[in-house]
MARVOFI-694152 format. One line per 5 residues: their letters; for each residue x, y negated, z negated of N, C-alpha, C. Coordinates in Angstrom, 1 decimal. Layout:
A) X:Y:Z:X:Y:Z:X:Y:Z | ...
END
This chain:
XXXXX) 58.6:14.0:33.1:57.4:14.8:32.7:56.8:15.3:34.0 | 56.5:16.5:34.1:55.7:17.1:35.3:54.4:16.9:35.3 | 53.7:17.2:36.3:52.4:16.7:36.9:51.8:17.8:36.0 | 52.2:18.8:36.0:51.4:19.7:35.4:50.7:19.0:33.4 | 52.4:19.1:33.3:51.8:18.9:31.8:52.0:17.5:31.5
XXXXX) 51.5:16.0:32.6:50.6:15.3:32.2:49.4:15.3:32.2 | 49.1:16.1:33.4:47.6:16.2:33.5:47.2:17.4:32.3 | 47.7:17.8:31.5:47.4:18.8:30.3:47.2:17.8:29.5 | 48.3:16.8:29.2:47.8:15.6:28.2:46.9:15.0:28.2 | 46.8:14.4:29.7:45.6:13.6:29.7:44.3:14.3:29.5
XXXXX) 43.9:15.8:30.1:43.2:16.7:29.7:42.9:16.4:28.2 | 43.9:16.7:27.5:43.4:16.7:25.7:43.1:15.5:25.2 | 43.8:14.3:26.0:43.6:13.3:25.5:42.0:13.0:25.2 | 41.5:13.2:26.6:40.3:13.1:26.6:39.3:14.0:26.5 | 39.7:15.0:26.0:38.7:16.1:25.2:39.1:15.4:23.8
XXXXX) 40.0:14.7:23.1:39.6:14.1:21.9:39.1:13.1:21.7 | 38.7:12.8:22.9:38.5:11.0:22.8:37.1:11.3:22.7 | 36.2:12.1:23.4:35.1:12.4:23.3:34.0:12.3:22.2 | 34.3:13.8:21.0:33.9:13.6:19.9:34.1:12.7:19.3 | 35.5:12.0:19.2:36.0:10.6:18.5:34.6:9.6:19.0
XXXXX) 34.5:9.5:20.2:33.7:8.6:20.2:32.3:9.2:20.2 | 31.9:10.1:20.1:30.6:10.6:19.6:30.3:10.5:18.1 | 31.3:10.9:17.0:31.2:10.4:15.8:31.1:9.1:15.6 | 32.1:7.6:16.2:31.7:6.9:16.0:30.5:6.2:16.3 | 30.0:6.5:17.5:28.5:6.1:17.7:27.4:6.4:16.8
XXXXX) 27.6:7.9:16.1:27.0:8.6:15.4:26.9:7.2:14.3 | 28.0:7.2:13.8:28.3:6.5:12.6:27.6:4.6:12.3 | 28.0:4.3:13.7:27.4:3.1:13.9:25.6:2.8:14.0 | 25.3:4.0:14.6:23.7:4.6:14.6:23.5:4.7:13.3 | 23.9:5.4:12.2:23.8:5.3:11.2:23.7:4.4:9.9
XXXXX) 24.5:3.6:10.2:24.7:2.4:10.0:23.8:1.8:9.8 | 23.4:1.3:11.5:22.3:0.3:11.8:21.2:0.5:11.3 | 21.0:2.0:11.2:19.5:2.4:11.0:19.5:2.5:9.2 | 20.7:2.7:8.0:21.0:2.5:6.8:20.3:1.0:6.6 | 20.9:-0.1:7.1:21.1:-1.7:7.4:19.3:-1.8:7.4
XXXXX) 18.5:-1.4:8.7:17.5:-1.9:9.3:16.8:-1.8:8.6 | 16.8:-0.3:7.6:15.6:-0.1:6.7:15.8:0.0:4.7 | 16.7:-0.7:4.6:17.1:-0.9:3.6:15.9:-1.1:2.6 | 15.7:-2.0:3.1:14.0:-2.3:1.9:12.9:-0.7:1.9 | 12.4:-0.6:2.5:11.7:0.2:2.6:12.5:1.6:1.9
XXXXX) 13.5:2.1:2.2:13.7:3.8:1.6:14.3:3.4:0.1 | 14.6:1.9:-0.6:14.7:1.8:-2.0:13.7:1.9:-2.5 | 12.7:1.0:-1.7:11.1:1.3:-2.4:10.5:2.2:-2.6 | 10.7:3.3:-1.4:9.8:4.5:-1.4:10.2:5.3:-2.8 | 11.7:5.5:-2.7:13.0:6.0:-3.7:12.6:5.8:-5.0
XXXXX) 11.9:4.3:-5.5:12.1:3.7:-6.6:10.3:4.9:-7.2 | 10.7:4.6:-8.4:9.5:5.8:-9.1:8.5:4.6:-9.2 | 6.6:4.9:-9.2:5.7:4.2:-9.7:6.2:3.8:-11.2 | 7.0:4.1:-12.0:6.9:3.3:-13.4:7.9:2.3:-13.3 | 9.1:2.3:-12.7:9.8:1.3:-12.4:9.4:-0.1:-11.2
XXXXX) 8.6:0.4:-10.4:8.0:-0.3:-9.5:7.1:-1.4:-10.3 | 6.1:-0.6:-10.6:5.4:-1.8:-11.8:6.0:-2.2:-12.8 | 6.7:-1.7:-13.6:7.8:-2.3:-14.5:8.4:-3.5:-13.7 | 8.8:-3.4:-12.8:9.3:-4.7:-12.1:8.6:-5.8:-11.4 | 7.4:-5.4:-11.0:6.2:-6.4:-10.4:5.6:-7.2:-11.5
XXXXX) 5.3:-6.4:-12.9:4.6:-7.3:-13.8:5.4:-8.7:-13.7 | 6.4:-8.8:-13.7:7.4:-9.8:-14.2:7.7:-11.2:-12.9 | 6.9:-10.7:-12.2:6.6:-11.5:-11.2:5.7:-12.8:-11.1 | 6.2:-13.7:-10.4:5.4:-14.7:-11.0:3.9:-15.0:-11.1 | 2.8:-14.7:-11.4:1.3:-15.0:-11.4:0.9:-13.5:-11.8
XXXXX) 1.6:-12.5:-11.6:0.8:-11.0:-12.0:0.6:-10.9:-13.2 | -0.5:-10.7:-13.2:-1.1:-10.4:-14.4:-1.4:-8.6:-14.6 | -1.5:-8.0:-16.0:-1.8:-6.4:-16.2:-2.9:-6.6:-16.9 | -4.1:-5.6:-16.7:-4.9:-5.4:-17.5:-4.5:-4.2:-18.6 | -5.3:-4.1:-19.5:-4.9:-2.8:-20.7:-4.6:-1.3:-19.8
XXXXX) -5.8:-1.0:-18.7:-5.1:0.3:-17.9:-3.7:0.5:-17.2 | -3.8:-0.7:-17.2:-2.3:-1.1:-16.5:-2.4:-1.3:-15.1 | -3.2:-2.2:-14.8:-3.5:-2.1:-13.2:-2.8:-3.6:-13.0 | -2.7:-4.0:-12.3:-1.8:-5.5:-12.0:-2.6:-6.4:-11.1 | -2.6:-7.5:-11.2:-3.1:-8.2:-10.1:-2.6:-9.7:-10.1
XXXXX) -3.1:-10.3:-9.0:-2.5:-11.9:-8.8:-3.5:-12.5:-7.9 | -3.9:-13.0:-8.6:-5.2:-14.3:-8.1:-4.6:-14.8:-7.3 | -5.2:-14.8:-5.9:-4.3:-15.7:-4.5:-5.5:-17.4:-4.2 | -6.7:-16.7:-4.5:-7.8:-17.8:-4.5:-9.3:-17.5:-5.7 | -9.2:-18.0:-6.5:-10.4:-17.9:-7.5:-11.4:-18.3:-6.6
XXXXX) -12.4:-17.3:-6.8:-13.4:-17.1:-6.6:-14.8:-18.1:-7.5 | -15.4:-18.3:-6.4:-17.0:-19.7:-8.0:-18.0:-19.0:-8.1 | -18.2:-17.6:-7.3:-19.5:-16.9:-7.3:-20.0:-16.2:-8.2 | -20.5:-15.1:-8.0:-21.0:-14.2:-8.9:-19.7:-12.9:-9.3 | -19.7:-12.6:-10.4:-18.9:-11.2:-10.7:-19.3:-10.2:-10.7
XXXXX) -18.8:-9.0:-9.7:-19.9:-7.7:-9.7:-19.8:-6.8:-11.0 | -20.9:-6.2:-11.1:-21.0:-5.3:-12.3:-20.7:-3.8:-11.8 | -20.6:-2.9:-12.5:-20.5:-1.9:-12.2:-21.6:-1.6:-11.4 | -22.6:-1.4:-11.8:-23.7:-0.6:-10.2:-24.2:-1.2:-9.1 | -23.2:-2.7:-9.1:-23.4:-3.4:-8.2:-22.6:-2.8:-6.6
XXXXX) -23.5:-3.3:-6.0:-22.8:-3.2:-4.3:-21.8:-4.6:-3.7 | -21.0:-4.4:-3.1:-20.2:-5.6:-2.8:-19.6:-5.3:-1.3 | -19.7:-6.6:-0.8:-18.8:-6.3:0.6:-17.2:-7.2:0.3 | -16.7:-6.3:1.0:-15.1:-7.0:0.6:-14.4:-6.8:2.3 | -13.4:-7.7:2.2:-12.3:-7.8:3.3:-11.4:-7.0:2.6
XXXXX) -10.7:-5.7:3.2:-9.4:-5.6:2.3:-8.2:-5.3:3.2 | -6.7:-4.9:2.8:-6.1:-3.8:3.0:-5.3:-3.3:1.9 | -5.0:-2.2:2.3:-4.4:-1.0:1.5:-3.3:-0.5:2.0 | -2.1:-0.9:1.3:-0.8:-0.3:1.4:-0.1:0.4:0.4 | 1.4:1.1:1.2:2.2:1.6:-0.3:3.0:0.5:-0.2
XXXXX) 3.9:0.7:-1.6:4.8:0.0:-2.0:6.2:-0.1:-0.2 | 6.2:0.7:0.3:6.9:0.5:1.5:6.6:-0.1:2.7 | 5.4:-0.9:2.4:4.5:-1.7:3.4:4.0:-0.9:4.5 | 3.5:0.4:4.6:3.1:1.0:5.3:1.4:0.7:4.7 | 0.9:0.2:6.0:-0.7:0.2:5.5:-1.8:1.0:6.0
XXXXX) -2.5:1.8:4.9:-3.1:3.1:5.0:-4.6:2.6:5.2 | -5.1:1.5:5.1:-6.5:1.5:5.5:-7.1:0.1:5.5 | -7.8:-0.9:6.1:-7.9:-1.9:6.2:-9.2:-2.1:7.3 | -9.9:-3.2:6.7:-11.4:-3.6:7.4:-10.8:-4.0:9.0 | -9.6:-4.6:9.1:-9.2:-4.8:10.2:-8.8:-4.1:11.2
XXXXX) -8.4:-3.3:10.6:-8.5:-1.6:11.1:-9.3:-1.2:11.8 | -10.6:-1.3:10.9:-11.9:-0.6:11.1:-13.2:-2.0:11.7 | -12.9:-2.5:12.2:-13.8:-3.5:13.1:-13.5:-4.8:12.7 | -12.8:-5.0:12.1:-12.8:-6.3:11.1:-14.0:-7.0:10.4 | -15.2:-6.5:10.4:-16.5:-6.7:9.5:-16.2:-6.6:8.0
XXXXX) -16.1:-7.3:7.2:-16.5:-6.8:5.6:-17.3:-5.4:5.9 | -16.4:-4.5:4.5:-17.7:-3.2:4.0:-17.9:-3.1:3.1 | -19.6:-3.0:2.8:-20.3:-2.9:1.8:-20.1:-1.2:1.2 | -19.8:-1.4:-0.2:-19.8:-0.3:-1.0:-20.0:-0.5:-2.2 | -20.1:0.3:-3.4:-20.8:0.2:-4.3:-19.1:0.5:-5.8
XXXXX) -19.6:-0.5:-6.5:-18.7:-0.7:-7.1:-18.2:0.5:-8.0 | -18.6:1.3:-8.1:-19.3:2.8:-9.3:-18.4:3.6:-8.7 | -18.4:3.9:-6.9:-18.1:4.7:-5.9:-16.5:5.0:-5.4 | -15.7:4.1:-5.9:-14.4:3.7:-5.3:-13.5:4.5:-6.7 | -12.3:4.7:-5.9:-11.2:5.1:-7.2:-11.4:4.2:-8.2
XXXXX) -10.6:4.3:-9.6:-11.0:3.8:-10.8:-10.5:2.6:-10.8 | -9.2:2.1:-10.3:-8.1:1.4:-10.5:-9.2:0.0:-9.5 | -9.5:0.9:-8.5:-10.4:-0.5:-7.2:-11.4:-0.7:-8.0 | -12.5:-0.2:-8.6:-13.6:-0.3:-9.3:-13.1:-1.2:-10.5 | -12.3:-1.2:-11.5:-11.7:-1.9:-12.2:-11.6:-3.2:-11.7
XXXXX) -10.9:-3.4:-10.7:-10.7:-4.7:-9.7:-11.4:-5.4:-9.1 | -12.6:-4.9:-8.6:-13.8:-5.5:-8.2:-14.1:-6.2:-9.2 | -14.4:-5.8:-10.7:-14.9:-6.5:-11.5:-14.2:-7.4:-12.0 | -13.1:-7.9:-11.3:-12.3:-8.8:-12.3:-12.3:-9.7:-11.2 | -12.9:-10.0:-9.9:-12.8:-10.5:-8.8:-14.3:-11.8:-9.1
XXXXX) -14.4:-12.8:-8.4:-16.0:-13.4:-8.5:-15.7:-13.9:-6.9 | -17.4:-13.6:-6.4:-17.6:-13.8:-4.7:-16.8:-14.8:-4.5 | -16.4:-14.8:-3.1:-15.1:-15.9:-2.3:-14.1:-15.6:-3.2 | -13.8:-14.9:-3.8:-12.0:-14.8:-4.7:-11.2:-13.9:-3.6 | -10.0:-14.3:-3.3:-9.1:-13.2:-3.1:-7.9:-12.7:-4.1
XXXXX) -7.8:-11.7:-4.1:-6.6:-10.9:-4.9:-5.6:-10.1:-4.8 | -4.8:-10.0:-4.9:-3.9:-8.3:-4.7:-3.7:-8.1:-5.9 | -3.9:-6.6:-5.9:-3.8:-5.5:-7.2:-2.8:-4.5:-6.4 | -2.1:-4.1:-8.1:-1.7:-2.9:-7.7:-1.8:-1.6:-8.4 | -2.3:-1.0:-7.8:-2.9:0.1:-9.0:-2.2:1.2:-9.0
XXXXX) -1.7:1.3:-10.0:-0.8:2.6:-10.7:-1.4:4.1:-10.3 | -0.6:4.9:-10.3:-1.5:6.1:-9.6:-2.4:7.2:-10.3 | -2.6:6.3:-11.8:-3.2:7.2:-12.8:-4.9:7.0:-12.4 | -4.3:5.3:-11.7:-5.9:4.8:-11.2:-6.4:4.8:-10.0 | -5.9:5.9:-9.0:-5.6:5.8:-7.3:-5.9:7.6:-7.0
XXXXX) -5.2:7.9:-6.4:-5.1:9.1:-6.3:-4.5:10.4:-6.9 | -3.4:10.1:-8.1:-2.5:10.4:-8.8:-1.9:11.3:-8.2 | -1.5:12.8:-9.0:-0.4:13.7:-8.3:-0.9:14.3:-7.0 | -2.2:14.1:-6.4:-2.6:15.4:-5.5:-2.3:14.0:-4.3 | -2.5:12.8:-4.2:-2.3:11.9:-3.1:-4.0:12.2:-2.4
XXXXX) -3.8:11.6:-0.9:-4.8:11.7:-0.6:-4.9:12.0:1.2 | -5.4:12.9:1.6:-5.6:13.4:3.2:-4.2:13.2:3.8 | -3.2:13.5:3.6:-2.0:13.4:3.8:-1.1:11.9:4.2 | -2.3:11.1:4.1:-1.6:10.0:4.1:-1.2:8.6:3.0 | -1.8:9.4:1.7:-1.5:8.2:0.6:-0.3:9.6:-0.2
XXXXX) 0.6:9.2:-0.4:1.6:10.5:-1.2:1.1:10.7:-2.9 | 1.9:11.9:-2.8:1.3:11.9:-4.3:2.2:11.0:-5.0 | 1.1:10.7:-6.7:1.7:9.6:-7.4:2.2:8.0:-6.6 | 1.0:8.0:-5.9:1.6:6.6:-5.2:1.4:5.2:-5.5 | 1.8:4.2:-5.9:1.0:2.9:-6.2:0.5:2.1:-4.9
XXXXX) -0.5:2.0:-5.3:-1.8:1.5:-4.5:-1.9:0.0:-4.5 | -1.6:-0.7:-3.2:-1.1:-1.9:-2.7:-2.6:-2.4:-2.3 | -3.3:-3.2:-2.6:-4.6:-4.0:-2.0:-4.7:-5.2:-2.4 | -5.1:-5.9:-0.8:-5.2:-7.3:-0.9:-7.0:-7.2:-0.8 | -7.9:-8.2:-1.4:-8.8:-7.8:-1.2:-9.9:-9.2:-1.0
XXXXX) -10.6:-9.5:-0.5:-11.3:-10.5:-0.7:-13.1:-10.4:-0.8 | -13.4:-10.7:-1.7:-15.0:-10.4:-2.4:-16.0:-11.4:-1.5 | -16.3:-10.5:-0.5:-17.4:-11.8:0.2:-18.5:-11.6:-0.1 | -19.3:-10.9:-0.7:-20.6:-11.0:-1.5:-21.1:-9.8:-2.4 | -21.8:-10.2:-3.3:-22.0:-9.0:-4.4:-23.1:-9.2:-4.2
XXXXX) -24.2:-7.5:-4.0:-25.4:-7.9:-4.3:-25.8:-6.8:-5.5 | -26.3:-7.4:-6.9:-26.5:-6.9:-7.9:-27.4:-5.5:-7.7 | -27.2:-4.7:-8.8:-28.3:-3.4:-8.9:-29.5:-4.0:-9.2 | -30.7:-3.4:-8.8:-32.2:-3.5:-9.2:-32.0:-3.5:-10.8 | -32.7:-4.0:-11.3:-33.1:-3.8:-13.1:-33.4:-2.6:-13.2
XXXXX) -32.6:-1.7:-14.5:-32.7:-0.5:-14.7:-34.4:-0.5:-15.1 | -35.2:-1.5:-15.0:-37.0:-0.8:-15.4:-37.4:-1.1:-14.0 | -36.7:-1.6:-13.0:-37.6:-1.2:-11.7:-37.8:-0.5:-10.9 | -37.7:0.4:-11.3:-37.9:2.0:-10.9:-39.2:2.5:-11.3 | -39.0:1.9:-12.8:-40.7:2.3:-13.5:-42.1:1.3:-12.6
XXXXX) -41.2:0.3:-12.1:-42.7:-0.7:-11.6:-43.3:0.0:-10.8 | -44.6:-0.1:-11.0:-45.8:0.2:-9.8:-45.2:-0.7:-8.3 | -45.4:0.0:-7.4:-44.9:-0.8:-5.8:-46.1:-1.6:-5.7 | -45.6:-2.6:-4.9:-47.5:-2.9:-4.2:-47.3:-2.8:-2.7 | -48.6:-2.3:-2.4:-48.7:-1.6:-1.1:-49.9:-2.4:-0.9
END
């Protein structure tokens, strides 16, 4: 064989070896990153009615009639908020893909005080089912969350609403007649 046309072979050789081995890195990159995030892109994938359809059935979850879900992690001995009650709570807030969208720890780690009336329907629902010192996770369906419009670009539309929450104090509404009371001054 002449010099010329080995060095043409080896030339092609390795202009095929190239891509060859560009696809397969491609492919193994692929792979890995298929493999790494497995959990998370079935979840995202999976619809809100199958998602809850499959969580109810888990062990301690409980559904109320709206269909919001929850699981007592620590009963609470305190007081139960009422609706126009104010409450401070520990929380966080995830999606079903463990991406977490808002949390007290987040935001200084302090409990925040809010008012039970004030919050989406599904959290407002859930406060009330909570009593001071209880913690919980709920999961709230997206009929009770943000539903199809999502929220500030970071909760998606139709998303179920992941919160762990823990009730550190309720302080009740004034009596709807103290408003009429004379002050004393």
């Amino acid at each position: 064989m002449s010099s010329d046309k080995a060095s043409s072979l080896a030339s092609i050789g390795r202009a095929m070896r190239l891509p060859l081995l560009g696809a397969v890195l491609l492919a193994a990159a692929g792979t890995t990153l298929a493999l790494a995030g497995t959990s998370s892109p079935a979840r995202l994938a999976q619809s809100p009615e199958k998602f809850l359809a499959d969580n109810e059935h888990h062990k301690g979850v409980q559904k109320t009639p709206s269909g919001l879900q929850y699981k007592i992690i620590k009963k609470g001995k305190g007081v139960q908020p009422k609706i126009n009650d104010m409450v401070s709570v520990e929380y966080q807030g995830s999606l079903t893909d463990g991406t977490v969208f808002d949390s007290t720890a987040r935001n200084g780690g302090a409990p925040v005080m809010m008012p039970v009336a004030r919050v989406i329907p599904g959290f407002s629902e859930a406060l009330q089912l909570m009593q001071q010192g209880g913690e919980y996770r709920f999961w709230i369906p997206p009929q009770l969350g943000y539903g199809a419009e999502g929220a500030g670009g970071v909760i998606p539309p139709n998303a179920v609403l992941i919160f762990d929450v823990k009730l550190v104090s309720v302080v009740p509404a004034p009596p709807a007649d103290a408003a009429s009371l004379p002050s004393i001054q």
